[in-house]
Every structure is written in C-alpha cells, then in structure tokens.
VMD Tcl script that draws the C-alpha trace (Angstrom):
set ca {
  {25.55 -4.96 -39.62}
  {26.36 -3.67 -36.12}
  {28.09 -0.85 -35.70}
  {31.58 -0.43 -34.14}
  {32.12 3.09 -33.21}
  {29.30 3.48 -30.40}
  {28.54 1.45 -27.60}
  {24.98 1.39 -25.40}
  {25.78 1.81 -21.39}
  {23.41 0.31 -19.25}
  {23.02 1.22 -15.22}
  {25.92 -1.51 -14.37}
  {28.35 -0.36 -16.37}
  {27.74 3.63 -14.90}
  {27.48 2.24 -11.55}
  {30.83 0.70 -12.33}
  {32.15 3.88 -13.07}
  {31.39 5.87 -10.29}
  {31.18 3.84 -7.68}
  {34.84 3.16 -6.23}
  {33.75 -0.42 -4.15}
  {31.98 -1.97 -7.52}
  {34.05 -4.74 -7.76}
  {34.10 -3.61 -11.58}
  {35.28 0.01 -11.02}
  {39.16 -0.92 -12.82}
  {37.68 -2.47 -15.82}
  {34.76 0.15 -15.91}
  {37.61 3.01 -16.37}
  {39.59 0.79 -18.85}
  {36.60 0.80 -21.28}
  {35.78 4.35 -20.49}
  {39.44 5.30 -21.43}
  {39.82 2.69 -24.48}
  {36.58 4.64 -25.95}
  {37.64 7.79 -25.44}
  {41.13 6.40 -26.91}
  {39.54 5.05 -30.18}
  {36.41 7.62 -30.31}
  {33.73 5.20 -29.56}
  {30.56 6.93 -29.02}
  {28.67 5.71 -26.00}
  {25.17 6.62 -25.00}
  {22.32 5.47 -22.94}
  {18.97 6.46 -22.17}
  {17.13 9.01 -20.08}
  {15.38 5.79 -18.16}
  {19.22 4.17 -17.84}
  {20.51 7.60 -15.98}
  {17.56 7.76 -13.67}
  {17.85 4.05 -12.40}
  {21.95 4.62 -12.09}
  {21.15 7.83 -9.91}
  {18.46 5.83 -7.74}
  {21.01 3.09 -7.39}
  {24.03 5.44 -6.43}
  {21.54 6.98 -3.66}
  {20.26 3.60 -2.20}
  {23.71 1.49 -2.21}
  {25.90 4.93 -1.53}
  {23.73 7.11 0.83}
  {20.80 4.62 1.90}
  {20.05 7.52 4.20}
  {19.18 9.77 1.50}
  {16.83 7.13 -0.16}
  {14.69 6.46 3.90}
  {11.25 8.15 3.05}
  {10.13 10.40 6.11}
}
mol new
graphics top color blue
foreach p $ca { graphics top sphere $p radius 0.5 }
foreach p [lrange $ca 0 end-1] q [lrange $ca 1 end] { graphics top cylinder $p $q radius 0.2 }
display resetview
C-alpha cells in the first residue's frame, strides 16, 4: 500500500518552486500550498537538495558556477 500523507520532491519540482521563470512555478506553489492545506509530508534527499542548489546556481547565476 502506498501511502497518502507524504510525498517525495525531486530537483524539478524544487526548482519549480523557487525559480520564478520555470514554466512550472504556478502549479509548483499550488501543490506546495494543497500539502501544507491537507498536511502532506514532503521530503527529499540530501543528494536531491545538492543537485537543486547546483541547478539554481548554473541556470540563475551562471556566473557564480564559471570556475576561475
């Protein structure tokens, strides 16, 4: 049986979230507010946060990413 009260986030759906020009940002707030709404846990993984953040830097500040 799967569970119904927690949900796994993977790096699209974060990136989603925080990034305003994801074409996915609206829907990515909707499910963030629905869980919060109906107290769906959601959780990810140490690995999932650190690609997100690498993503963030190279689509958001590609500057920040440039090796010197």
């Amino acid at each position: 049986m799967i569970p119904s009260d927690r949900v796994f986030c993977d790096t699209g759906f974060f990136y989603a979230s925080l990034a305003r020009g994801d074409r996915y940002y609206d829907r990515a707030g909707e499910l963030l507010e629905y869980c919060r709404n109906e107290g769906i846990l959601m959780f990810s993984t140490w690995e999932v946060v650190s690609e997100t953040l690498m993503l963030l830097t190279y689509r958001l500040h590609p500057q920040a990413a440039r090796v010197s």
